[in-house]
C-alpha positions as CSV (number, residue, x, y, z in Angstrom):
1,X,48.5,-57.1,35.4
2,X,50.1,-53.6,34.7
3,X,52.6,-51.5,36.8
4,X,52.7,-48.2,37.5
5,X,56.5,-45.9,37.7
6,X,57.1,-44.2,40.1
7,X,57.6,-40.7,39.3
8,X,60.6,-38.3,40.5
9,X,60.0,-35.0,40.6
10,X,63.3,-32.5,39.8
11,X,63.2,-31.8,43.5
12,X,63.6,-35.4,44.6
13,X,66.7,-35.7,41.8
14,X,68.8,-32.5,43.6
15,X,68.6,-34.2,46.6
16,X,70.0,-37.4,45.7
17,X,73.0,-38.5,47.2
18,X,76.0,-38.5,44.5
19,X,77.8,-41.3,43.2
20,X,79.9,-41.8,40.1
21,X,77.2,-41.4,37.8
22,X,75.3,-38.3,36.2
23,X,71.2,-38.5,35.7
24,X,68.6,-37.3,33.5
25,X,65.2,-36.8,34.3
26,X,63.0,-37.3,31.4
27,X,59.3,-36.8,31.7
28,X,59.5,-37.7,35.9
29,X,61.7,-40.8,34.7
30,X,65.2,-41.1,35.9
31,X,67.7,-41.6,33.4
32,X,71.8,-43.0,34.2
33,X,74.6,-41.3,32.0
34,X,77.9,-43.4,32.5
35,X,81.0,-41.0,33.1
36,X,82.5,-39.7,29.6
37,X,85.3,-41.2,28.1
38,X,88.4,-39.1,27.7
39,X,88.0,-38.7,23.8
40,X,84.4,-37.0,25.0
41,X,86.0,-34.8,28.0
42,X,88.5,-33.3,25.2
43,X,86.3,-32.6,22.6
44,X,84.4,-30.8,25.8
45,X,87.2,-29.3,26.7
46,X,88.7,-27.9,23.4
47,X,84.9,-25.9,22.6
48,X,84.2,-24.8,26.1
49,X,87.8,-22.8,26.8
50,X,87.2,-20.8,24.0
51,X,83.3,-20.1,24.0
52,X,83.7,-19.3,27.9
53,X,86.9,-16.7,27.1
54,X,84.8,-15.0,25.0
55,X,81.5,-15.1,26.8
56,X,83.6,-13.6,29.4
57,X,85.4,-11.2,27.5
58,X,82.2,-9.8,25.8
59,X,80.0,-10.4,29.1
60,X,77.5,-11.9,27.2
61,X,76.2,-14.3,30.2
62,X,77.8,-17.6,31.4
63,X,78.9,-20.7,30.6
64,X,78.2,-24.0,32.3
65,X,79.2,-27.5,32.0
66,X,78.3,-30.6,32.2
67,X,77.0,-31.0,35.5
68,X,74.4,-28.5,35.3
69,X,71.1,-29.2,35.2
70,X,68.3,-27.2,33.6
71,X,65.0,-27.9,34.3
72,X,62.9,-27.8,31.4
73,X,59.3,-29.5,31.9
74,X,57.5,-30.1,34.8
75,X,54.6,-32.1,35.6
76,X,56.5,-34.5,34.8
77,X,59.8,-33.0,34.8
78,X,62.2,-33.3,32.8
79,X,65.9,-31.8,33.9
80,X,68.4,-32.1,31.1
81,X,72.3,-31.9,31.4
82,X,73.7,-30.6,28.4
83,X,77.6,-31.3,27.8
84,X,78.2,-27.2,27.5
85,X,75.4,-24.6,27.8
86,X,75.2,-21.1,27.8
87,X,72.8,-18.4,29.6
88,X,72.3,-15.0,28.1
89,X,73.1,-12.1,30.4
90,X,69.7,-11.1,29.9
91,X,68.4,-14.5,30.9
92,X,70.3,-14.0,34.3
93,X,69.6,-10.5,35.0
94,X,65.8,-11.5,34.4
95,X,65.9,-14.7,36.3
96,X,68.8,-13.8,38.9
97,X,71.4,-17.0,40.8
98,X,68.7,-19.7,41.4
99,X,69.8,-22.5,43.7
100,X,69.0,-25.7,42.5
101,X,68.8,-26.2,38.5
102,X,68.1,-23.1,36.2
103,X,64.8,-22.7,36.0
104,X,64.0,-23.0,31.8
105,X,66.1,-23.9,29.0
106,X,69.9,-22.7,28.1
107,X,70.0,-20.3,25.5
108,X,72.9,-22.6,23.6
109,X,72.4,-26.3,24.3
110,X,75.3,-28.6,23.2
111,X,75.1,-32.2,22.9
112,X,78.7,-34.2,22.2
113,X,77.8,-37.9,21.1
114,X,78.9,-40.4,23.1
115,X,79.4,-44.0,21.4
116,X,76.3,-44.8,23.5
117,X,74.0,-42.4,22.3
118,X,71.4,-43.8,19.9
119,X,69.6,-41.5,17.4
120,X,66.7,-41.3,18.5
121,X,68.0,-40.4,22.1
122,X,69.7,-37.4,20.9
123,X,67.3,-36.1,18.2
124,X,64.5,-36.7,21.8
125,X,67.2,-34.2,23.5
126,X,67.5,-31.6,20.3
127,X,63.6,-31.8,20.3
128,X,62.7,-31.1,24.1
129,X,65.7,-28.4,23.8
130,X,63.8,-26.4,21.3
131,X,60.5,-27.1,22.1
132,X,61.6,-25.7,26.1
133,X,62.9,-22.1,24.4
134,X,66.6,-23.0,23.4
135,X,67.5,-21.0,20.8
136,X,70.5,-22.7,19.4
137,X,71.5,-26.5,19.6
138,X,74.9,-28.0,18.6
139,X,75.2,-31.6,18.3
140,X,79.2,-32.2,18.2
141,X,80.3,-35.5,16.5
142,X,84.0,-37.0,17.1
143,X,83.1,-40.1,14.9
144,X,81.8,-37.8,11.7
145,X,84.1,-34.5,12.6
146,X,80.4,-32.9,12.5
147,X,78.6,-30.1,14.6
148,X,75.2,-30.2,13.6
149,X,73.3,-26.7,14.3
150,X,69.5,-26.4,15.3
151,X,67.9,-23.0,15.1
152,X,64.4,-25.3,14.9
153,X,63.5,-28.6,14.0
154,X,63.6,-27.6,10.2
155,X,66.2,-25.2,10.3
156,X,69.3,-27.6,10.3
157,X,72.8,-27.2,9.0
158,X,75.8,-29.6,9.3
159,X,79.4,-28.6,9.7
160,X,82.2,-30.4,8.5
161,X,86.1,-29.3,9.5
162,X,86.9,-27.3,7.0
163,X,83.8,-24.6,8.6
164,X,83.3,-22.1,11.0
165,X,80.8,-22.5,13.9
166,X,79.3,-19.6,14.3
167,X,77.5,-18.5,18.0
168,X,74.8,-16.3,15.5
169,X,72.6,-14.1,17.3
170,X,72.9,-16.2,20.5
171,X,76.6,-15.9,21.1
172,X,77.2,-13.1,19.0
173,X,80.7,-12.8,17.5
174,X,81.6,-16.1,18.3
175,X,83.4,-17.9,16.2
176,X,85.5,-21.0,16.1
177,X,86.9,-23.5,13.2
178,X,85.2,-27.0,13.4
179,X,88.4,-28.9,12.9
180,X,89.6,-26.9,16.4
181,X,87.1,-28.9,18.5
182,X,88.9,-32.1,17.6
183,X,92.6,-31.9,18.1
């Protein structure tokens, strides 16, 4: 005997009712995200002030946190909630204030681990980033005082404290010591 999901369509997620978790929808297939701990909120915290001063200061585009969704696939849809993103001014001008989730991909996608996260659940979010147009992925460790940076799936470079993270042509002029992000 075999069963059949039930698809949910990026639609049907904005228009559930909210309660105290986030979702995911990954390939039509709903996804719970427990609340962050604190030690993930501050790691948050500590690279979002500073990569939405400057954003701001340069007007390069925005900045959005955690609760945003983007949608990134459809038929099935996937909508994925990156910890901190960024949209390119360009990106907005083109696309303009959608209601809803941003139609496409962030520009800057970053992922902070939580002690949840398995590998292959955060290599499956690096991947769709990329493969949907995201042009930069940072995958922020607390455990390994890492940020991993994804131009592509073969284009990889890990960051220990002692370096500089570095927005590249994406944010451009950012920069920001790796050690900074976890005080």
């Amino acid at each position: 005997m075999s069963t059949t999901t039930q698809l949910m369509t990026a639609e049907e997620l904005y228009m559930m009712p909210s309660d105290d978790f986030r979702y995911e929808l990954v390939k039509g297939e709903l996804r719970k995200m427990s609340p962050g701990s604190y030690k993930h909120g501050k790691v948050i915290g500590n690279l979002t002030g500073p990569l939405v001063q400057y954003v701001r200061e340069h007007k390069l585009g925005v900045v959005c946190g955690a609760e945003t969704g983007f949608k990134i696939a459809q038929n099935p849809d996937t909508v994925r909630a990156p910890d901190i993103s960024f949209i390119s001014q360009a990106e907005l001008d083109r696309i303009g204030d959608p209601d809803g989730y941003w139609p496409g991909a962030p520009d800057l996608a970053v992922e902070v681990i939580s002690p949840g996260d398995t590998v292959s659940e955060v290599e499956e979010k690096v991947q769709e980033y990329l493969q949907a147009g995201t042009r930069l992925v940072w995958v922020v460790s607390s455990r390994l005082l890492t940020v991993t940076v994804y131009r592509s799936l073969t284009n990889i470079k890990i960051l220990t404290a002692n370096d500089t993270l570095d927005g590249e042509d994406v944010v451009p002029g950012f920069r920001f010591l790796v050690n900074e992000i976890f005080v």
